[in-house]
N, C-alpha and C positions, 0 to 999 in steps of 0.2 A: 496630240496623238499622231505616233509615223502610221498614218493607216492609209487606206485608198481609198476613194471616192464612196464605193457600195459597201461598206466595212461588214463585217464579218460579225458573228456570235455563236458560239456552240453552245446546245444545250445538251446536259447531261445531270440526270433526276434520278431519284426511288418511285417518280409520282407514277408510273406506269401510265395506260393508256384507257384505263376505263372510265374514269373522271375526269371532269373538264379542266382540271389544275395545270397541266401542262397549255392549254390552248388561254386559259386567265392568264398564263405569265408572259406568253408571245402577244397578247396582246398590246402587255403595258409596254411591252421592248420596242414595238410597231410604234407606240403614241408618243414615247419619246424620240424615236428613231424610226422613221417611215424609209429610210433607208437600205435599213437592216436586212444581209443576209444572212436567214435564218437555220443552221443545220442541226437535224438534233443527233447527236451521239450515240443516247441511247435513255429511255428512259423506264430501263428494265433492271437498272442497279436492286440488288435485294433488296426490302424493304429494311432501314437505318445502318445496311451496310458498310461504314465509311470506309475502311480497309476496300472491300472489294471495288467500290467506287474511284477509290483513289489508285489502283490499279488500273481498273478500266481506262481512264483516264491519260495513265503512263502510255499505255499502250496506242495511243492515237491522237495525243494530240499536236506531235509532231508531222503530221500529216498537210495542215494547215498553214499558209503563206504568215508571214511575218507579218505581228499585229493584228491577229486574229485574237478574241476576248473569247474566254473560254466560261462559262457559266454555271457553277457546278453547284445541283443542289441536293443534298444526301446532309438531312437537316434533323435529327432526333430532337435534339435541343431547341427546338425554335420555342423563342419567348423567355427563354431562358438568359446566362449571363453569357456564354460564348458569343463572340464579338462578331458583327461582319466583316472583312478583310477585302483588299484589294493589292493582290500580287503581279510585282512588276519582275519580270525578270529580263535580259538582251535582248529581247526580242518577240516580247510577248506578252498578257496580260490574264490574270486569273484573276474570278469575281466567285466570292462563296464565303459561309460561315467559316471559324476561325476553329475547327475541331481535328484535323489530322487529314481532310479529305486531300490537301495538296502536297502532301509527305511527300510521292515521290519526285514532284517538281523541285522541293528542296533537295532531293538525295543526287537531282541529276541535272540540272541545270544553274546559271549563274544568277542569284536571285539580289536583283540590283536592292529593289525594299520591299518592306510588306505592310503595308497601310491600314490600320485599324480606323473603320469609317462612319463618322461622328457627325460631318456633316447633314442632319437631318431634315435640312431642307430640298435637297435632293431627293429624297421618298419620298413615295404614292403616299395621297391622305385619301381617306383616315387611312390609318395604318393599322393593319389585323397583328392580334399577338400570333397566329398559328399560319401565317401564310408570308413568311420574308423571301420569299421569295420571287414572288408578284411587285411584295411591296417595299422591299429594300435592294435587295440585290440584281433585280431587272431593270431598275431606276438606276444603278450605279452604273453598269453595262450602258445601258442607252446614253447618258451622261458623258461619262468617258469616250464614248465614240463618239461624239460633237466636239471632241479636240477641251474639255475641262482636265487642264494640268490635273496630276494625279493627285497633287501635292495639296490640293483645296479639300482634297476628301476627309484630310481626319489628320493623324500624326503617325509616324513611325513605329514600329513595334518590333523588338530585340524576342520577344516574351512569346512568338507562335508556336500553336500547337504541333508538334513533329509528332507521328507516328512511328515507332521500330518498325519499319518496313522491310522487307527479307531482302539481303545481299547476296547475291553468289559472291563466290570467291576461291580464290584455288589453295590448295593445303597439300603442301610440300612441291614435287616439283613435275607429279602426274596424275592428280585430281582436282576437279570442278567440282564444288559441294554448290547445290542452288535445292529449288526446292517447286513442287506446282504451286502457283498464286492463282488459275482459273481453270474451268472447265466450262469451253464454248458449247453452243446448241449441236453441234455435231461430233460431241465427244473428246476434242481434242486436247489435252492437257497441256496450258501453256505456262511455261518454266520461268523464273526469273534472269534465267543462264543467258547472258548479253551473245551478242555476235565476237564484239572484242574481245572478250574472256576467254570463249573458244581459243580465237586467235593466237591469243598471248599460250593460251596453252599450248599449241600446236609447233609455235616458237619455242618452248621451255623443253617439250620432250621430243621434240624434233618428229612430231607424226603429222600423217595429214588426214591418216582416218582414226576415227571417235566410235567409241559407243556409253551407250546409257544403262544405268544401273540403278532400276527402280521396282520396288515389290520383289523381290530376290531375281529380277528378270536380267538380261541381257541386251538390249534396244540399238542395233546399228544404226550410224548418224546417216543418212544418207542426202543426196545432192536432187533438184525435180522437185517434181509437186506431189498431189498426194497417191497418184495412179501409180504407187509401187507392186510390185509384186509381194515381197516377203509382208507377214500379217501384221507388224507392227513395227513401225519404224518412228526416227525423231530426223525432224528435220528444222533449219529454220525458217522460221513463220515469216510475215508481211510486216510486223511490228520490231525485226532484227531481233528476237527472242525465240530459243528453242522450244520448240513444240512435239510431245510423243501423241502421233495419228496413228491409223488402220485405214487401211482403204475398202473402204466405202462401207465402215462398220466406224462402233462408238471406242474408243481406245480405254478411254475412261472405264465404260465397263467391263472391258476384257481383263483392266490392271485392278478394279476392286477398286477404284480412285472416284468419291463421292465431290469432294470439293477440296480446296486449296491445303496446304499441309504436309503433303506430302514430300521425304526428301527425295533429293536425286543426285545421283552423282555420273561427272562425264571422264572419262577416261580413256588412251588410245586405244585400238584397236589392233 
C-alpha cells in the first residue's frame, strides 16, 4: 500500500449514534490496525439510503490525502448475496458492500479494479450474518493498511453494481440541466451542477453571470459566502458543486424542496 506511516480510514454508516455499532466496528479497525487514523464522515446517512450515501460520499472524499481507505457502510442486504468489494482506484481505496454505494466513484474517477473479496481468512470470527461490517469489511480496511497487496483479497470483477446516478449536463448551447441530490442541516440545496460545467458553459455562451431556474423561481449565481444580501441566491459550495442558500434562513423551505429530485437549470444572466 502507497500509504503513510499513521494511515488513514474514513467512516461513513446508516448506523447513527445511538447504538454501540459504530464504536464495535472502530474497535475491530484499532485491533487490526493500532495505527489507524480514525475520521468519521458521517454516520447520519438515511437509514438503507444507498443513493444518498453514495452522494454524501461524492461530495467529500476528495478531501483526503492520497491513500486514504474510505469505509462505507449503507448495508440493507447484509447476509445476503451482495458481495463485499474492494475498490482501487489512482489514488485511493474504497472498502464496502457491492450494491451501488460507490456509483459515483465510478462515474468520476479512474477506477484501476474492483475486487470481490473471498479471502475469508481475513475476517473477524466468528463472523455474524447481520454485522459485515465489524466483521468483514473493518478487517479488510485494517488488512490493507498493513501494506496486503490488494490482489490477495479475492479476484477481479467486470460485474459491479452501478447505480444511475444523476448527471448534469448542458442541452444546446445555453443551458445546464442538473438537478438537487441533498438538502444539508441548514437547508441548503446541493446540486449535482460541477464547477467545470459552469465553466464550459460560460465558454460556450460567452457570459460570466449565471442564474438558476428552480420552482418557477429565478436564483442569481453569485460570487462569497453565504452573508448575501438578496434572500436566495446559488453559489458554489466547499465540495466544487453548486448550492441554492438564503442567509441565515433554510432555502429548502422557502423553495418547497423536501429532499433530492428536484430539476434545476443554469443559464446566463
Amino acid at each position: 500500500m502507497a500509504g503513510e506511516q499513521a494511515p488513514i480510514v474514513t467512516l461513513l454508516t446508516d448506523f447513527g449514534t445511538d447504538d454501540p455499532w459504530v464504536g464495535s466496528l472502530k474497535s475491530v479497525l484499532w485491533q487490526v490496525q493500532p495505527a489507524f487514523k480514525i475520521v468519521d464522515l458521517t454516520h447520519a446517512v438515511p437509514p438503507h439510503d444507498i443513493l444518498s450515501g453514495a452522494f454524501t460520499l461524492y461530495r467529500c472524499y476528495r478531501d483526503y490525502p492520497n491513500w486514504t481507505i474510505h469505509l462505507c457502510v449503507v448495508d440493507p442486504g447484509v447476509g445476503g448475496p451482495r458481495r463485499p468489494i474492494l475498490v482501487v482506484t489512482n489514488d485511493r481505496y474504497f472498502v464496502g458492500p457491492d450494491n451501488g454505494i460507490f456509483s459515483y466513484v465510478y462515474a468520476n474517477e479512474v477506477v484501476e479494479k474492483v475486487i470481490h473479496v473471498t479471502a475469508d481468512h481475513y475476517f473477524r470470527r466468528p463472523l455474524s450474518d447481520t454485522f459485515h461490517g465489524r466483521d468483514v469489511f473493518a478487517p479488510i480496511a485494517g488488512w490493507l493498511s498493513k501494506g496486503i497487496d490488494s490482489s490477495r483479497f479475492g479476484d477481479e470483477i467486470e460485474d459491479y453494481v452501478r447505480l444511475q446516478v444523476p448527471q448534469d449536463r448542458i442541452v444546446g448551447e445555453s443551458l445546464i440541466k442538473g438537478e438537487v441530490c441533498a438538502v444539508d442541516r441548514f437547508g441548503n440545496c446541493i446540486t449535482n451542477i460541477r464547477a467545470a460545467t459552469l465553466q464550459d458553459l460560460g465558454q460556450r455562451a460567452n457570459r460570466q453571470r449565471f442564474k438558476v431556474l428552480v420552482g418557477g423561481q429565478e436564483i442569481p449565481v453569485v460570487t462569497g459566502g453565504y452573508g448575501q444580501e438578496v434572500p436566495l441566491f446559488a453559489l458554489m459550495g466547499s465540495s466544487g458543486l453548486l448550492e441554492i442558500a438564503a442567509s441565515s434562513r433554510s432555502a429548502a423551505q422557502l423553495l418547497g424542496i423536501t429532499g433530492p429530485g428536484k430539476e434545476v437549470g443554469v443559464m446566463g444572466a
